[in-house]
N, C-alpha and C positions, 0 to 999 in steps of 0.2 A: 441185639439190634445193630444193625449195619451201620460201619460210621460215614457219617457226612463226608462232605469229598475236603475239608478243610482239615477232618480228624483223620483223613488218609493221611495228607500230607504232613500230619504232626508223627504217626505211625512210620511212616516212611524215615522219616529223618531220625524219628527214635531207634529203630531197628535197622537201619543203614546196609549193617552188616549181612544181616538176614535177606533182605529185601536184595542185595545185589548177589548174595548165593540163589536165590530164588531165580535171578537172571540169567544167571550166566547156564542154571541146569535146562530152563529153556531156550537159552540159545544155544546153547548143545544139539537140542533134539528140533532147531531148526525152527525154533518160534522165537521172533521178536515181540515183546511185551514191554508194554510202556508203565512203571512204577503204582500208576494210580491202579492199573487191572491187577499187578500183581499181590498189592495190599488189599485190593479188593478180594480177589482170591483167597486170601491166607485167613482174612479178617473173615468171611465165608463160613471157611471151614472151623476157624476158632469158632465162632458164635454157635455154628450147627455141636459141638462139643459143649455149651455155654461156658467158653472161655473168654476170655479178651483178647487173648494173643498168645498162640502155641508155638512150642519149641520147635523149631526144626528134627525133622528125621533125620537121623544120622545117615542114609542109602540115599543118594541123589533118585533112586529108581523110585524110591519111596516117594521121593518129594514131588519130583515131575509127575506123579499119577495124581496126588492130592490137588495138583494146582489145575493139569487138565481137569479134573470133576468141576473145580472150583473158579476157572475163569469164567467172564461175564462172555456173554456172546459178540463176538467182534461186532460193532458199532462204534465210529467213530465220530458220527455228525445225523442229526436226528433235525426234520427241515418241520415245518409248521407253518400253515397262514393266518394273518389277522384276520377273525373271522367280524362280520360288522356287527355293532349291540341291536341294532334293530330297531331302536328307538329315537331314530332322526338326531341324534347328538352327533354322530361321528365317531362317536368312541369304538373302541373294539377291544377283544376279546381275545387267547392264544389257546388253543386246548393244547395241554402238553402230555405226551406219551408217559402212560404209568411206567413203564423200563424205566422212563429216563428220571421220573421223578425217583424211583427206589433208588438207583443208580446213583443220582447225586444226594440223597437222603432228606429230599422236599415233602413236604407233608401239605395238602389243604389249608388255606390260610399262613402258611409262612409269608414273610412279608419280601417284596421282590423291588428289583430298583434296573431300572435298562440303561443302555448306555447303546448310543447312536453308530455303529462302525462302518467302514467304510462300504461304496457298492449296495449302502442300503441297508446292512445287515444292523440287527437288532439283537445285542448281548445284556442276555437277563444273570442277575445275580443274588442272591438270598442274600439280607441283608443282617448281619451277626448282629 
């Protein structure tokens, strides 16, 4: 199972070392990758192994092929409107793109908390 983007950044920090070999073979080959894709990546390909977390290839050739199969599709910012409930309250509604729920490891019913950001913007976060 993919981990939440909270057990990324616990993966991240645990494997440190791994995760910045992971960087530097794709900035090699001219892709800059931000920590969270690359653990998403690795974490990917461990799980499709039913692993937790695989060893590094010893061949960097090795490893930049794994990570290409295994990055998420570039998306950075995923946009959504309040949709209205329909029921004369004013309340509303967000349908959220399935990528993005798998993406950050949201399930139906997790419990969600917003926070007001500037320009309008509206930042949801699952609440541990």
């Amino acid at each position: 199972m993919m981990p939440t983007f909270s057990e990324r950044q616990a993966l991240a920090f645990e494997f440190a070392d791994a995760v910045s070999r992971m960087r530097r073979c794709l900035a090699v080959a001219g892709m800059q990758v931000d920590d969270d894709d690359i653990v998403y990546a690795w974490s990917d390909y461990s799980d499709g192994l039913c692993a937790q977390w695989m060893a590094l290839p010893d061949a960097d050739c090795d490893l930049l092929a794994i990570l290409k199969k295994h990055l998420p599709p570039p998306q950075a910012v995923w946009q959504t409107v309040v949709e209205d409930a329909g029921d004369g309250t004013r309340d509303g509604f967000v349908v959220l793109p399935n990528d993005l729920l798998t993406r950050l490891g949201w399930a139906p019913g997790d419990p969600l908390e917003s926070v007001t950001a500037p320009a309008g913007m509206v930042i949801l976060r699952r609440k541990e």
